[in-house]
PDB file with one MODEL, atoms N, CA, C and O in Angstrom:
MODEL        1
ATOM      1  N   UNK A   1      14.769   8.174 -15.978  1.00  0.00           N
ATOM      2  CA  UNK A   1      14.563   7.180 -14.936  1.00  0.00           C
ATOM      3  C   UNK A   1      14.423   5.822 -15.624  1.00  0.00           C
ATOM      4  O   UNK A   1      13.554   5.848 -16.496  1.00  0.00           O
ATOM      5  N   UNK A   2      14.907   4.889 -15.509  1.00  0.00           N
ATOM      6  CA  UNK A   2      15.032   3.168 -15.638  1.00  0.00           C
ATOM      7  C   UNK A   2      13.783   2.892 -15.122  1.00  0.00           C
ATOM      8  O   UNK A   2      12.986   3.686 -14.620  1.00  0.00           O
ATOM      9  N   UNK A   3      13.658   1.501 -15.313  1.00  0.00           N
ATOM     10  CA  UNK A   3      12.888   0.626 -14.488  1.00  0.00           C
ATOM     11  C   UNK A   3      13.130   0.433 -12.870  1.00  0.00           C
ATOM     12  O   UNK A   3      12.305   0.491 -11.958  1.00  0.00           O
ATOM     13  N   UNK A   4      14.711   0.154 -12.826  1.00  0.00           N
ATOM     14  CA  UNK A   4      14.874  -0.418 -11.501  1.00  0.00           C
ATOM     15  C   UNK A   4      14.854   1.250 -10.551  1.00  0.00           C
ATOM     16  O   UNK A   4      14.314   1.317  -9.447  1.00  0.00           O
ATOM     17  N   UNK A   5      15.339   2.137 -11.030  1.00  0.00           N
ATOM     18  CA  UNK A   5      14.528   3.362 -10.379  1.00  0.00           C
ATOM     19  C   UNK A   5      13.222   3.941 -10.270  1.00  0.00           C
ATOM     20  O   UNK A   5      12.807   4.760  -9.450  1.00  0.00           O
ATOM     21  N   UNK A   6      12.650   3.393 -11.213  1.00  0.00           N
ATOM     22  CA  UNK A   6      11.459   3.307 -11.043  1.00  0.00           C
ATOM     23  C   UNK A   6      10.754   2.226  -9.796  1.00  0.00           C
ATOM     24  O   UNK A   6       9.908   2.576  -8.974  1.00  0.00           O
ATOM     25  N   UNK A   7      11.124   1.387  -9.874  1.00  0.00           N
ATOM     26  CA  UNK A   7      10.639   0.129  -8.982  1.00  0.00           C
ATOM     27  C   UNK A   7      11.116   0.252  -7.233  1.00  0.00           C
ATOM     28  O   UNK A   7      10.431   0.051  -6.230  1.00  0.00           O
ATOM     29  N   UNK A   8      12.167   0.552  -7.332  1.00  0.00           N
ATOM     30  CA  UNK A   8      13.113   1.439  -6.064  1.00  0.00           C
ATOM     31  C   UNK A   8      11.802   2.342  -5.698  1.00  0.00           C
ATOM     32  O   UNK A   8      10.875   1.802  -5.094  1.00  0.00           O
ATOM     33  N   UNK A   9      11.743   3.447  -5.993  1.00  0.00           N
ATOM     34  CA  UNK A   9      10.594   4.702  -5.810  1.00  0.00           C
ATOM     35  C   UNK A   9       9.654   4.209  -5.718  1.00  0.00           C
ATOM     36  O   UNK A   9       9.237   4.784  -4.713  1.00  0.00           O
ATOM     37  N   UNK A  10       8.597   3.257  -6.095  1.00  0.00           N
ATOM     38  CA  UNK A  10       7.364   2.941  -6.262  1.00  0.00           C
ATOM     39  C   UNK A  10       7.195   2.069  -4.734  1.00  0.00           C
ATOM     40  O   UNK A  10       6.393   2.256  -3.820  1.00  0.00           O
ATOM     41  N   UNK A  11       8.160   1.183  -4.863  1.00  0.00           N
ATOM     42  CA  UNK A  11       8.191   0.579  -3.583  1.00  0.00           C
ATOM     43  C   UNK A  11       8.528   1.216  -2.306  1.00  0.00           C
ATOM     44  O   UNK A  11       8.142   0.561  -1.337  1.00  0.00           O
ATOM     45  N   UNK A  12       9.167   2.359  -2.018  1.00  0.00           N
ATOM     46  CA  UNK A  12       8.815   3.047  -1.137  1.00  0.00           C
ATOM     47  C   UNK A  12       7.870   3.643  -0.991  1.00  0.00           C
ATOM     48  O   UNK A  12       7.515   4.121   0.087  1.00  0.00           O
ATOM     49  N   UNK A  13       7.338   3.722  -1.933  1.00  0.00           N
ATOM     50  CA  UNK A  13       5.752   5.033  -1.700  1.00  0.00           C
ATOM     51  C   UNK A  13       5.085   4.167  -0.964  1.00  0.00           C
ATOM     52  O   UNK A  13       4.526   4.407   0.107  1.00  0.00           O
ATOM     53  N   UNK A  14       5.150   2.925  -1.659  1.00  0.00           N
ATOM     54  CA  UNK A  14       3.868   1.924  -1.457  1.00  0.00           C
ATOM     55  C   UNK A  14       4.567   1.499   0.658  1.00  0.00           C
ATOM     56  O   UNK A  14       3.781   1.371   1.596  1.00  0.00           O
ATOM     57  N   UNK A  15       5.710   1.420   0.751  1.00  0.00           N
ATOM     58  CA  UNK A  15       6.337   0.941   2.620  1.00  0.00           C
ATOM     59  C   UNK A  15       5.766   2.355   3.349  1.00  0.00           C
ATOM     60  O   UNK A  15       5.300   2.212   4.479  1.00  0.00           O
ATOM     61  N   UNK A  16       5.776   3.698   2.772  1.00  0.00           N
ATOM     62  CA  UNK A  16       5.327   4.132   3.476  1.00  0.00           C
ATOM     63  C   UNK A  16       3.797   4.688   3.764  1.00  0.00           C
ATOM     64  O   UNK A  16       3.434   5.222   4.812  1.00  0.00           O
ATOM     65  N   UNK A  17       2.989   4.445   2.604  1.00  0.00           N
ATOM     66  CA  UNK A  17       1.470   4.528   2.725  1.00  0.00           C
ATOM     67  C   UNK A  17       1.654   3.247   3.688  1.00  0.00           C
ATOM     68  O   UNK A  17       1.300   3.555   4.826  1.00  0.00           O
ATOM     69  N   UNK A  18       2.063   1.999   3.607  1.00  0.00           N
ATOM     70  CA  UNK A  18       1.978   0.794   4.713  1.00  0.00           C
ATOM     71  C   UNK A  18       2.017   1.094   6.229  1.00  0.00           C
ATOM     72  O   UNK A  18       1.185   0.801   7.087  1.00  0.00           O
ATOM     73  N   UNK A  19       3.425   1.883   6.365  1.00  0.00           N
ATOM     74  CA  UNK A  19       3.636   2.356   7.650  1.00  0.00           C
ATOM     75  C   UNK A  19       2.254   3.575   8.132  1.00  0.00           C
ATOM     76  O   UNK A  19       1.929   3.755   9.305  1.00  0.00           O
ATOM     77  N   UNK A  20       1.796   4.079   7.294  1.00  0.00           N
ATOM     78  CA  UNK A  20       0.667   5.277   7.801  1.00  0.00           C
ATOM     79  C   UNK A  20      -0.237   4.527   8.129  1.00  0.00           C
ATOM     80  O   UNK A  20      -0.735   4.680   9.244  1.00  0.00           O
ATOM     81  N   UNK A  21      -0.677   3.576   7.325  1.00  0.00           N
ATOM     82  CA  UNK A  21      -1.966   2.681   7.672  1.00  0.00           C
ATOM     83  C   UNK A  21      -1.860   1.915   9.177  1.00  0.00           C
ATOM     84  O   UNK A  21      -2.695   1.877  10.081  1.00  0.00           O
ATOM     85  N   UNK A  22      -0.047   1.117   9.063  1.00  0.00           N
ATOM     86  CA  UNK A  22      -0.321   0.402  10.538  1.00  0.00           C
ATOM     87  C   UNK A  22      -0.720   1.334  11.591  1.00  0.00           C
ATOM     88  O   UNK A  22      -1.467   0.814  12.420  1.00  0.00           O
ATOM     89  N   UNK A  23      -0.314   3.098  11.884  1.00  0.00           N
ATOM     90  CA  UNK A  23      -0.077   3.790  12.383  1.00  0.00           C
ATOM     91  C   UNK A  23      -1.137   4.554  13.080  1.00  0.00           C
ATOM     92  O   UNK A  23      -1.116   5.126  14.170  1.00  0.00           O
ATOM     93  N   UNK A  24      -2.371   4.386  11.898  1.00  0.00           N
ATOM     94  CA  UNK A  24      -3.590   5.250  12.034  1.00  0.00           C
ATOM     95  C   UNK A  24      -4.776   4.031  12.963  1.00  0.00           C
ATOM     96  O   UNK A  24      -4.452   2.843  12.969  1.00  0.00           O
ATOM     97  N   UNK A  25      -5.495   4.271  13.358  1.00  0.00           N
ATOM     98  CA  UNK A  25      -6.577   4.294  14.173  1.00  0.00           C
ATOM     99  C   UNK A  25      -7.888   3.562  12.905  1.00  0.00           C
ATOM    100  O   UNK A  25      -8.781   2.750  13.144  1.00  0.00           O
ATOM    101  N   UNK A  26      -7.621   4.063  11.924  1.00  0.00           N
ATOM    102  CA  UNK A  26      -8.645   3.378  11.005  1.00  0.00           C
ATOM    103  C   UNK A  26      -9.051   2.103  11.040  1.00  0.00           C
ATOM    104  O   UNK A  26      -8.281   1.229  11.439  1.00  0.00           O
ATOM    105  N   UNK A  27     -10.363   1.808  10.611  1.00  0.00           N
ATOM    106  CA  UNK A  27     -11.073   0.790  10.696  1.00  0.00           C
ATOM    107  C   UNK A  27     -11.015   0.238   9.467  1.00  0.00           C
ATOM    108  O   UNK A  27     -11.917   0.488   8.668  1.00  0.00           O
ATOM    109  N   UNK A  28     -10.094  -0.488   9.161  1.00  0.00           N
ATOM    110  CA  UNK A  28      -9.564  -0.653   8.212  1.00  0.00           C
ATOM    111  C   UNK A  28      -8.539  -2.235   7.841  1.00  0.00           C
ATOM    112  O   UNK A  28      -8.098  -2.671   8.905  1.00  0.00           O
ATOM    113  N   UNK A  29      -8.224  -2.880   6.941  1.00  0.00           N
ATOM    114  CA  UNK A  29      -7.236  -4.337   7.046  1.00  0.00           C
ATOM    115  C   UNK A  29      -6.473  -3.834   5.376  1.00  0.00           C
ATOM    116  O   UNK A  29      -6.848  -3.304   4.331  1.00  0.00           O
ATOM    117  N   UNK A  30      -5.339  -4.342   5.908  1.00  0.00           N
ATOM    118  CA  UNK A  30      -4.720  -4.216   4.414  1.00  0.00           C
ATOM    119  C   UNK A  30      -3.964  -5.258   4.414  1.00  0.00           C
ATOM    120  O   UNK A  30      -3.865  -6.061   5.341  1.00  0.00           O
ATOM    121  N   UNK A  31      -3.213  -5.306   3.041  1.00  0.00           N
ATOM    122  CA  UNK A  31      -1.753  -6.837   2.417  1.00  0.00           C
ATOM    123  C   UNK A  31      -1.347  -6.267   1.538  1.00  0.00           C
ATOM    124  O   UNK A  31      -1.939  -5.611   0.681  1.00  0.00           O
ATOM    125  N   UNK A  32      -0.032  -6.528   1.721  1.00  0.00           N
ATOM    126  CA  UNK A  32       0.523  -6.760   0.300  1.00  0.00           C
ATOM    127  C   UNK A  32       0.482  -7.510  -0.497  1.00  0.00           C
ATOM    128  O   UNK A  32       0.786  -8.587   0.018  1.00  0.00           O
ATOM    129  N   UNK A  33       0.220  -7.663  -1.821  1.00  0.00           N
ATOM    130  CA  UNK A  33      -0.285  -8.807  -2.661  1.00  0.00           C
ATOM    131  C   UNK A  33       0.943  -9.037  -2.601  1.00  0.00           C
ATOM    132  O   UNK A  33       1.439  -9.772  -1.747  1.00  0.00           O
ATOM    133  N   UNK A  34       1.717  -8.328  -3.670  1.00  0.00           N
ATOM    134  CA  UNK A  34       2.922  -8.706  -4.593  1.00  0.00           C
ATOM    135  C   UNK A  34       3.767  -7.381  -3.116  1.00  0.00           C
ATOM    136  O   UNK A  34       3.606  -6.850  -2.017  1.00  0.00           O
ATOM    137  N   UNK A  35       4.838  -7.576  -4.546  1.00  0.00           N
ATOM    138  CA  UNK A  35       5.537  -6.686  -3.681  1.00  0.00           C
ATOM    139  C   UNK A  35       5.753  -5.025  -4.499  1.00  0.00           C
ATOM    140  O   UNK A  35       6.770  -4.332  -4.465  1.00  0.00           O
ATOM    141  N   UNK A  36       4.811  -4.805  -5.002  1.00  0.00           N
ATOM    142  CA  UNK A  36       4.443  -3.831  -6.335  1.00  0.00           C
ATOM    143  C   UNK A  36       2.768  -3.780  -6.116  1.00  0.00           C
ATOM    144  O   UNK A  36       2.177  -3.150  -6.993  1.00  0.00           O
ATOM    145  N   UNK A  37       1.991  -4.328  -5.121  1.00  0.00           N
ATOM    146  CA  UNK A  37       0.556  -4.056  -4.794  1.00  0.00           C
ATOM    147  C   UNK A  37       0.075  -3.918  -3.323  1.00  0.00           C
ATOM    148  O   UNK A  37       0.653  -4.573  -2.455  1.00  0.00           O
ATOM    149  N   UNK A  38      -0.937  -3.113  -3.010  1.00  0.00           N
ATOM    150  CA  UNK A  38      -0.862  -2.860  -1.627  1.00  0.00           C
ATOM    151  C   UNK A  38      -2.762  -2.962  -1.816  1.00  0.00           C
ATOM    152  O   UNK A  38      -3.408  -2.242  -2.577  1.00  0.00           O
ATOM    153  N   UNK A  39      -3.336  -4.028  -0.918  1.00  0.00           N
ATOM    154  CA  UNK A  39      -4.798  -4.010  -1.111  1.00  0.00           C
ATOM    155  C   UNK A  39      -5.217  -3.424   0.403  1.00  0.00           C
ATOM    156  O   UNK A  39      -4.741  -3.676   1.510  1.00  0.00           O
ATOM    157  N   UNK A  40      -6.528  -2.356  -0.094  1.00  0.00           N
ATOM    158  CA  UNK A  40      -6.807  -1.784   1.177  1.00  0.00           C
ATOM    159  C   UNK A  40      -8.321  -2.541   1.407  1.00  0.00           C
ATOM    160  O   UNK A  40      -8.920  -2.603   0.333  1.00  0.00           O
ATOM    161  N   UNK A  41      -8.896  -2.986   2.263  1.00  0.00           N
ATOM    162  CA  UNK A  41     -10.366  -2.996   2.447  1.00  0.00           C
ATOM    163  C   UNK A  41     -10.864  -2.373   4.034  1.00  0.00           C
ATOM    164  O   UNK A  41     -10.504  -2.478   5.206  1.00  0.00           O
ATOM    165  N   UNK A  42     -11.756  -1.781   3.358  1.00  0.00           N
ATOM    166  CA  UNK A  42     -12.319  -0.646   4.547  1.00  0.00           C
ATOM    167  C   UNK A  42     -13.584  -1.307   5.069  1.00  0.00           C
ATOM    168  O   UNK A  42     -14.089  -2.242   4.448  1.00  0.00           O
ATOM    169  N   UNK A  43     -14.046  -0.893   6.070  1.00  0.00           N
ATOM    170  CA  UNK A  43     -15.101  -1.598   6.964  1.00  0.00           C
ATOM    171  C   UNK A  43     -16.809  -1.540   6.412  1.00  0.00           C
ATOM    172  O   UNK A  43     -17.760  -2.279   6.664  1.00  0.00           O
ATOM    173  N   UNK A  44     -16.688  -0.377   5.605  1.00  0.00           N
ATOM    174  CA  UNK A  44     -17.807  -0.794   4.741  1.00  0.00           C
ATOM    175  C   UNK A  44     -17.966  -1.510   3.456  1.00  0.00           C
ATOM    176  O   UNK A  44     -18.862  -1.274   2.646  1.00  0.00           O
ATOM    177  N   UNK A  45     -16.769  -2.657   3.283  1.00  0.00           N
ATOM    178  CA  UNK A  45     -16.738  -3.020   2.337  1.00  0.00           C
ATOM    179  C   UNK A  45     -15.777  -2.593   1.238  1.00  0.00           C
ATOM    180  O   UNK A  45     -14.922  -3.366   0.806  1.00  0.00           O
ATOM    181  N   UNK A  46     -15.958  -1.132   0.716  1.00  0.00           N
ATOM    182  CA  UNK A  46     -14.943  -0.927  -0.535  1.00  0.00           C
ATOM    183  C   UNK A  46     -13.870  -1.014   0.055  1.00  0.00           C
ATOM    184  O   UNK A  46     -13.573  -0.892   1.244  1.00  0.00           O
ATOM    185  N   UNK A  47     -13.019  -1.337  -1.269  1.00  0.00           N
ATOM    186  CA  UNK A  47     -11.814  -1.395  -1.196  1.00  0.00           C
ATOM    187  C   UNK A  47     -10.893  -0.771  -2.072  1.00  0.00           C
ATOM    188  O   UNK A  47     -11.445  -0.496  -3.138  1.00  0.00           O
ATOM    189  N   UNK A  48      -9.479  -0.382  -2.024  1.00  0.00           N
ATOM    190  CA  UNK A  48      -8.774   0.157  -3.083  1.00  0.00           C
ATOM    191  C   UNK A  48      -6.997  -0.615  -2.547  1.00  0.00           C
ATOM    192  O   UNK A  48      -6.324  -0.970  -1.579  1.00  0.00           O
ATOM    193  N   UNK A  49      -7.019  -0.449  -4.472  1.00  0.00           N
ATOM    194  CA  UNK A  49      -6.238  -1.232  -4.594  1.00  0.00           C
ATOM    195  C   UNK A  49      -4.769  -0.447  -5.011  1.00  0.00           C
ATOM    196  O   UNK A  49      -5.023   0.125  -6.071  1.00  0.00           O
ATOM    197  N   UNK A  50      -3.560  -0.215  -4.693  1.00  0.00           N
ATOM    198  CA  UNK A  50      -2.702   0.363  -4.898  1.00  0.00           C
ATOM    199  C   UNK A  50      -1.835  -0.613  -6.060  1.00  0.00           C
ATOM    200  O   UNK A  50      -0.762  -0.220  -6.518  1.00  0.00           O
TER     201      UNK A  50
ENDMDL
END
């Protein structure tokens, strides 16, 4: 696997954890930083960072 297959793959993982999040009911806000980062913050505060 390359980079740009690599980057291809990564960036879908990351559109479709996006699409689950808009999808779900969670109490929850997210962004994309970059286009290679996905920031989650949850309602008690923590957060995780993809």
């Amino acid at each position: 696997m390359n980079d740009s297959e690599f980057n291809a793959l990564a960036n879908a993982a990351l559109q479709h954890i996006e699409a689950g999040l808009e999808a779900s009911a969670a109490d929850l806000d997210f962004e994309m930083i970059s286009d290679s980062v996905l920031e989650i913050d949850f309602a008690d505060g923590s957060k995780i960072i993809v």
